[in-house]
C-alpha positions in Angstrom: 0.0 0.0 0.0 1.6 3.7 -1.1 1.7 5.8 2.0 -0.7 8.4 2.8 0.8 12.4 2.3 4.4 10.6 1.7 4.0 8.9 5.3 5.2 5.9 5.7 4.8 3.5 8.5 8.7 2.3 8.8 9.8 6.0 10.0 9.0 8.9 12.2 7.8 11.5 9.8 8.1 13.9 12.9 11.3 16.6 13.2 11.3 16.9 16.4 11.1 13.2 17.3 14.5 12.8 15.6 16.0 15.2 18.1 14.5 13.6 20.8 15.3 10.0 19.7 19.1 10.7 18.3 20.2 13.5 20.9 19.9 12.4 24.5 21.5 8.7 23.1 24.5 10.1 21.6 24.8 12.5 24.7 25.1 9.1 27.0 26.6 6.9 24.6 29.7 8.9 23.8 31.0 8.9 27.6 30.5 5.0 28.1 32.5 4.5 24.8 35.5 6.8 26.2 34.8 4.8 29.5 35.2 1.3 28.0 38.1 2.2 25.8 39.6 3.6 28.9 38.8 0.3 30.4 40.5 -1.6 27.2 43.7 0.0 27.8 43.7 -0.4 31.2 43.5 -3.8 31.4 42.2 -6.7 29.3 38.7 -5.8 27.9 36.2 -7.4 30.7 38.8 -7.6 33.4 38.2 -6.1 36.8 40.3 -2.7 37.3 41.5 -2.1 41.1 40.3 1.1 41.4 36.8 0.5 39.8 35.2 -2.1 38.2 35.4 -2.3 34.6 32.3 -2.7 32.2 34.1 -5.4 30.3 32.1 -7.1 27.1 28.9 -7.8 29.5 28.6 -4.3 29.7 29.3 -3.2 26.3 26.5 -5.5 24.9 23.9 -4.3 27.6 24.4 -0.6 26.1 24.7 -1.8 23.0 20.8 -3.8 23.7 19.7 -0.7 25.3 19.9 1.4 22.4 18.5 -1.1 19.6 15.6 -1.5 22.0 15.1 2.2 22.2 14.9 2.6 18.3 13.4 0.1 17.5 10.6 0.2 20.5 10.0 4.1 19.5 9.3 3.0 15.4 7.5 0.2 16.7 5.6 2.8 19.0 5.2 5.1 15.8 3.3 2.7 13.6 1.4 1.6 15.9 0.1 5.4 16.5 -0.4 5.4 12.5 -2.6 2.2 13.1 -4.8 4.3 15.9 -5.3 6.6 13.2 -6.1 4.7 10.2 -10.2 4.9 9.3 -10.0 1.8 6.9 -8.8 -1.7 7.5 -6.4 -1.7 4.3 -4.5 1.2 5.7 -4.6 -0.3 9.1 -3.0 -3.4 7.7 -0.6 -1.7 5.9 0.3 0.3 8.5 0.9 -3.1 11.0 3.4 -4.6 8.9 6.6 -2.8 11.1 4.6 -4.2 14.2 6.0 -7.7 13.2 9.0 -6.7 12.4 10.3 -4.0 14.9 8.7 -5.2 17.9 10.0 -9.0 18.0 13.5 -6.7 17.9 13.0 -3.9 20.5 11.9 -7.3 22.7 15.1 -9.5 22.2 16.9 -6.8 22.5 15.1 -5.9 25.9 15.3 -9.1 27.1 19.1 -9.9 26.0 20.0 -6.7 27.8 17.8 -7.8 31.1 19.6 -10.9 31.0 23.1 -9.4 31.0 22.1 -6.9 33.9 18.7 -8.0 35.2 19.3 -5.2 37.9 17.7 -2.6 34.9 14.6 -4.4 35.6 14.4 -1.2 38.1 13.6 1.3 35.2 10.2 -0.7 34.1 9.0 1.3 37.4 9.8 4.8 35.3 9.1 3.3 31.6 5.5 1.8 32.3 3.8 5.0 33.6 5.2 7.1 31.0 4.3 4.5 27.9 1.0 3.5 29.5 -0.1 7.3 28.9 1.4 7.5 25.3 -0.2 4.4 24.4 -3.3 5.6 25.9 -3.4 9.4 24.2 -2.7 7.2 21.0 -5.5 5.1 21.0 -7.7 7.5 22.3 -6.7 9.6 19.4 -4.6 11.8 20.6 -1.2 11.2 19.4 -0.1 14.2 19.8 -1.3 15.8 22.5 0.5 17.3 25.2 0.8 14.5 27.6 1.3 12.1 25.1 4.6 14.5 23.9 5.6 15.2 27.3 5.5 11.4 28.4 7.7 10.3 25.5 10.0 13.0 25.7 10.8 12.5 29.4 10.9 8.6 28.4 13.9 9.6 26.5 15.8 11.7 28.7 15.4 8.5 31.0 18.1 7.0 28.3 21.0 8.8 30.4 20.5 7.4 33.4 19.8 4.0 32.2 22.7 4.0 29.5 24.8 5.6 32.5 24.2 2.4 35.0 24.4 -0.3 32.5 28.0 1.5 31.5 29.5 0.8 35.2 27.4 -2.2 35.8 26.3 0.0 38.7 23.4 -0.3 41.6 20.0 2.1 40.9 21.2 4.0 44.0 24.7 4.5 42.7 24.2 6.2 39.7 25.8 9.3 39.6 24.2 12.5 40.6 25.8 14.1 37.0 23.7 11.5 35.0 20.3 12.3 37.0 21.4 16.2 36.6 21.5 15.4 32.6 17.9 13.7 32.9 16.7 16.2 34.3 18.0 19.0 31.8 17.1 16.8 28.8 13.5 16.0 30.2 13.1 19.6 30.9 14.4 21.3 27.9 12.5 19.0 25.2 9.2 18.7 27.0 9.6 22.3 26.2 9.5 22.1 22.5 6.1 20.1 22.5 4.2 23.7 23.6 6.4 25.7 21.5 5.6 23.7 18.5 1.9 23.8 19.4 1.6 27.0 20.1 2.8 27.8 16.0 1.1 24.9 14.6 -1.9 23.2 16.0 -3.0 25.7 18.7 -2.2 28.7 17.3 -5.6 29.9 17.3 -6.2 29.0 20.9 -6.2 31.8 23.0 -3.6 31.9 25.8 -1.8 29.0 24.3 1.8 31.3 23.0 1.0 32.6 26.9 0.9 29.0 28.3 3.7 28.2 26.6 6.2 31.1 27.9 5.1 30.2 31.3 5.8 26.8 30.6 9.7 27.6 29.3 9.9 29.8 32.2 8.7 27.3 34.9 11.2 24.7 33.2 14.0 26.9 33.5 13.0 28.4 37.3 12.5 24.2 38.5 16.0 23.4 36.8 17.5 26.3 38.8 15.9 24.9 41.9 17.1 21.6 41.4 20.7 22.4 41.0 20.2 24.7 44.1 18.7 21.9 46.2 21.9 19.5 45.0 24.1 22.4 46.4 22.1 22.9 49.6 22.1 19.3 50.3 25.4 17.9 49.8 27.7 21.5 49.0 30.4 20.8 46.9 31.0 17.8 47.1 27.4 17.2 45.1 28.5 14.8 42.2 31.2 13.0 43.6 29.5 9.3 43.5 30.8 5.8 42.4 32.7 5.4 39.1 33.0 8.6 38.7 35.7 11.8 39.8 33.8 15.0 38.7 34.8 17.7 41.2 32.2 20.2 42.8 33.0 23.4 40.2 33.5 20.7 37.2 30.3 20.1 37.7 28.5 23.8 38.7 29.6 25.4 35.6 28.4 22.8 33.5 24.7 23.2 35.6 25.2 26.8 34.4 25.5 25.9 30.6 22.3 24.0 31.2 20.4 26.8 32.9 21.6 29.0 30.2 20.1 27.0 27.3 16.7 26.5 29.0 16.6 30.7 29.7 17.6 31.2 26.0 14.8 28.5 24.9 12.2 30.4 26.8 13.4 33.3 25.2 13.0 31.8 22.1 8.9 30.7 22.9 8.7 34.2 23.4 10.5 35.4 20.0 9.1 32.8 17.2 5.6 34.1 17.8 6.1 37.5 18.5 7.9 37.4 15.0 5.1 35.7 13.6 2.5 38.0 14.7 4.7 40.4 13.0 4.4 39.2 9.0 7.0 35.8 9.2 6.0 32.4 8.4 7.0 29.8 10.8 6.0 25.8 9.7 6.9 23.0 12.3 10.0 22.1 9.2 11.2 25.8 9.9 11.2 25.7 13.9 12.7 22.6 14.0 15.9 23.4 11.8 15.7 26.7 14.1 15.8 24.2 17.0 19.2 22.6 15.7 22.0 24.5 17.2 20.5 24.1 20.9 19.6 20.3 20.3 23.2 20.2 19.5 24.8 22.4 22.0 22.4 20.9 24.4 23.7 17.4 23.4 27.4 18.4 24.2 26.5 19.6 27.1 25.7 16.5 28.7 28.7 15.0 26.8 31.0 17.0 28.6 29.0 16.6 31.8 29.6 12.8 31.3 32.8 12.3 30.4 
């Protein structure tokens, strides 16, 4: 069956699910290479260093499982959202057809990388609420509604924290306060872009939404603040210094400074696309999101560096 509109079932069609797909996995993925080449030249790959333990080949192929099951679970995710939609049984058939093929994949590859850490069996406590309400916009037609954004995006800020355990083959309690700090930014600064794009696209006749969506920028940036202020208050310097990692307390502070500075400059930006609109220029959902680029990417290296 020819797509619909050029829309094909076997790919996100959606900008800005690229970003959110590609962006916080390279961020995280990165570091743990460095980490296990590090490892590699320290000592025979899968060998146990005396100062901490190495990630040897086990964890390698857990980060390795991690990702394919991300991909692959979000396409599988994205066709079945086209199957919600479709009105007539021939479309919905064609539309299943990367069901069978995507989701057998996403679950080896879930299950392979549960059986090489079964500890990760932690995050299906973070992963269920957050795909139950995706899942359940979807197929209540609302694929794209806020919560339904909001959920999937946070989902994949979760990626950091997951990637960052499975890297030092670590315990949920002793992942490092720089990976949560990362989740946190990520989760914060792209649940951001599901207003802003809203607010020029499909709600841009709704009165209050531009509003809403300033507010929203502005409250992400203020609780980001807040949580970086709480880390300091609790623990003072000596926030992010946690197992299997070194970062010292100003390594870390002006990094949380970069990250405070990109969600201030994409509030400033909800504020700018629509006051230039309302002023004559033309702003489609292709246009913001190659406007949306250069802070996907700095935002990206951000948590890089953070990791490293």
């Amino acid at each position: 069956m020819s797509p619909k509109h050029g829309i094909t079932p076997w790919r996100p069609n959606q900008h800005g699910a690229w970003a959110m797909l590609i962006a916080p996995a390279v961020a995280v993925t990165v570091p743990a290479l460095h980490h296990f080449a590090n490892a590699a030249s320290a000592s025979s790959f899968g060998s146990s260093l005396s100062s901490s333990p190495s990630p040897g080949w086990r964890a390698a192929l857990t980060v390795f499982a991690i990702l394919i099951a991300w991909f692959f679970g979000y396409f599988c995710f994205f066709a079945l959202s086209l199957v919600a939609k479709a009105r007539t049984p021939q479309r919905r058939r064609g539309y299943t057809k990367p069901l069978y093929v995507y989701g057998p994949i996403a679950c080896l590859a879930m299950v392979a990388a549960l059986f090489l850490q079964p500890a990760l069996i932690v995050w299906a406590l973070f992963f269920t609420p957050l795909m139950t309400i995706a899942l359940w916009e979807t197929f209540h037609g609302r694929p794209r509604s806020m919560a339904s954004g909001i959920a999937t995006t946070v989902a994949s800020a979760l990626l950091v924290p997951v990637i960052t355990m499975a890297t030092y083959a670590t315990r949920f309690s002793n992942i490092d306060n720089r990976a949560w700090l990362s989740f946190a930014f990520l989760a914060l600064y792209f649940s951001g872009t599901v207003p802003l794009v809203k607010s020029m696209v499909r709600e841009w006749k709704t009165p209050g939404f531009t509003q809403f969506s300033i507010l929203f920028h502005a409250g992400c940036a203020i609780a980001f603040a807040a949580i970086v202020v709480a880390l300091l208050a609790t623990q003072f310097l000596n926030i992010f210094s946690a197992s299997g990692f070194s970062a010292s307390g100003h390594h870390i502070i002006w990094q949380a400074g970069l990250m405070e500075l990109v969600l201030i400059m994409a509030a400033l930006r909800a504020w700018w696309i629509p006051f230039t609109a309302a002023h004559g220029q033309t702003w489609t959902a292709k246009r913001i999101g190659m406007w949306e680029i250069p802070l996907v990417v700095v935002s990206a290296l951000i948590v890089m560096v953070t990791l490293w």
